[in-house]
N, C-alpha and C positions, 0 to 999 in steps of 0.2 A: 438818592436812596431814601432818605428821610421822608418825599414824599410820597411813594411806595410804601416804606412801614406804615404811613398812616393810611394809607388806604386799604393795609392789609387788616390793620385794627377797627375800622369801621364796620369790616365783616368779622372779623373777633367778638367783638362787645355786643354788636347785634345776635349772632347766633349761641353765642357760648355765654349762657346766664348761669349764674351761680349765686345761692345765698347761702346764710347760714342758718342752720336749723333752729327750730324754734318749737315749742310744745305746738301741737295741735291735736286735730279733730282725726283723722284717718289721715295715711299713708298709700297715695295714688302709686300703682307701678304698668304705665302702659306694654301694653305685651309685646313680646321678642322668645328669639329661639339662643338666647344670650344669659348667661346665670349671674352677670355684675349686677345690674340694677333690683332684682331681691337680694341679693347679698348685703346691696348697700339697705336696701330697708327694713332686712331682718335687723344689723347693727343697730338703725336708729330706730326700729320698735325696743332691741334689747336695753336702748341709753334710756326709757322711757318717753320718747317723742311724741307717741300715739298708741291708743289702744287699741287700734285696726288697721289693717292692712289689706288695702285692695286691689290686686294684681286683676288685669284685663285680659283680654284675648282670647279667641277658638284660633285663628290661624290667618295667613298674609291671604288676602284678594286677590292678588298677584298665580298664590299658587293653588288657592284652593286648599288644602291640606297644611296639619302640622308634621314638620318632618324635626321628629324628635331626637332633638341631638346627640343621645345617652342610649340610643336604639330600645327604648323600655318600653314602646307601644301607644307611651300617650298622645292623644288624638287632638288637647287642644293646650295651646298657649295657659293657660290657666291652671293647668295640670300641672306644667312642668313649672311653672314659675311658684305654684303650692309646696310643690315637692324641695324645692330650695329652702323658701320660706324655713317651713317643719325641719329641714337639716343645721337649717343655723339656729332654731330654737324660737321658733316662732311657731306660740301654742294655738292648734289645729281653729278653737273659739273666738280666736282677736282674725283671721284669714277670713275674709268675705270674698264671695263667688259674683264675679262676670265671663262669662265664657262663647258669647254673641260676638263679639266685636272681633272685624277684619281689618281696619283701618283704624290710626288715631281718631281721628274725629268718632269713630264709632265710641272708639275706648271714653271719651270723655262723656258723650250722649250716655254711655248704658252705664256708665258708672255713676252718674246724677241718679239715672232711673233706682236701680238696685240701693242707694242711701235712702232717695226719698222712698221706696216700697219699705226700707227698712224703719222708718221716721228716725232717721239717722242725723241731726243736723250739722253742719260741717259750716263753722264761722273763720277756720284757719285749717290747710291742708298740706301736705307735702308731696311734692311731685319728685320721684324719683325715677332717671331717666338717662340716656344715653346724652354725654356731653355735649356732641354732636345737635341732638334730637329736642332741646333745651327750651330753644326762640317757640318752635313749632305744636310743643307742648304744652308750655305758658296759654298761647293764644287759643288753641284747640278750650285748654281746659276752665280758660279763664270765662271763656263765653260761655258755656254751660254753667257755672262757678261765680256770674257776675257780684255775688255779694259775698264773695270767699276771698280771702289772701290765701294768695297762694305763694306756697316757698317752695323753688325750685332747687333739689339735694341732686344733682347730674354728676354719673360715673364717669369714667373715661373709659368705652369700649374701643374694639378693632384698630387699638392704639393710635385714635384719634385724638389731639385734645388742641385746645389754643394756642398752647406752644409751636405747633408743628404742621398743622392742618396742612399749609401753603408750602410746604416742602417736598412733597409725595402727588404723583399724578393723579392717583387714584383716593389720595386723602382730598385731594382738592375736587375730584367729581362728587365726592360725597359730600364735603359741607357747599360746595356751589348749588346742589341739587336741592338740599335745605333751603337754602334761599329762593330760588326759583319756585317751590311749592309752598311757602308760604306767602308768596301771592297768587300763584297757580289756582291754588287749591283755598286760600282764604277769602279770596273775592268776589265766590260762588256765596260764602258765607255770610258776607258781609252784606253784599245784593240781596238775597233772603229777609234781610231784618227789614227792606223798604217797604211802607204798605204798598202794594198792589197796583194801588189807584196811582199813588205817586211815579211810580217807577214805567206806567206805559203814558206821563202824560209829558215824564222831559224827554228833549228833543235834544242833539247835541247840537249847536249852531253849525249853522253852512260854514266851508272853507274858504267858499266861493264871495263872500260876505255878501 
């Protein structure tokens, strides 16, 4: 059994990052149809953590469309996670707008763009996020972010968390699926950074030796 727990914690500790907050520069909240994660960063704009807060998202790739949880008509991720924002006391002026992005990787791409249009500098940021969604946002945001500490403030939504993940069939396809796309989906990213030249002149050795 013991070596089972630990191999349950090697996927623990990997996907489930947690720091402790720390003053910063702006307050990252990648988009969801989910009201925990503004929640959680209207509190940490109210403790004074950051003077802005920048929720992401138009809507999931997946569907095309925001389908707004609250049936009030809003059209993109960024709407409705404004609209929490503003209800827990989060003044309409500290709220900065991205409203392009379908995908995390979008969310972290347009949200560099939208600071730097703003000449916004960000030396330390807070990533606030789906417990779950932690490892995958780190790295998303970090590479856009390369000269940024980032501290990652993750909620615990769809009563997912570390405690429990591996106990539930359906909690387990959803942090499994985490893992699986963050090399899915990051080793597209990571192949991009090789120059051009490099990347058509290696060869992978024969098997055949």
């Amino acid at each position: 059994m013991k070596s089972r727990e630990r191999f349950f914690d090697c996927i623990t500790e990997f996907i489930f990052l947690e720091d402790a907050p720390e003053r910063a520069d702006v307050i990252f909240v990648p988009g969801g149809s989910y009201p925990d994660s503004a929640k959680r960063a209207a509190a940490l704009y109210a403790q004074g953590y950051a003077p802005f807060v920048l929720p992401s998202g138009r809507y999931s790739k997946l569907t095309g469309y925001f389908p707004d949880p609250e049936g009030k008509g809003r059209r993109t991720e960024w709407e409705y996670l404004r609209d929490i924002l503003v209800q827990n006391g989060v003044r309409t002026d500290a709220i900065l707008k991205e409203d392009q992005a379908t995908f995390t990787w979008e969310n972290a791409i347009c949200s560099r763009k939208v600071l730097e249009t703003m000449g916004i500098e960000v030396k330390k940021a807070i990533v606030v996020c789906q417990a779950f969604h932690a490892r995958r946002c780190r790295m998303y945001y970090q590479e856009q972010f390369p000269r940024t500490q980032l501290i990652v403030c993750p909620v615990v939504t769809q009563g997912i968390s570390r405690e429990n993940w591996y106990l539930d069939e359906k909690k387990i396809d959803v942090v499994l699926g985490e893992v699986e796309r963050c090399g899915s989906q990051f080793h597209e990213i990571l192949k991009a950074r090789i120059p051009a030249a490099q990347r058509f002149s290696v060869r992978p050795e024969s098997c055949d030796g």
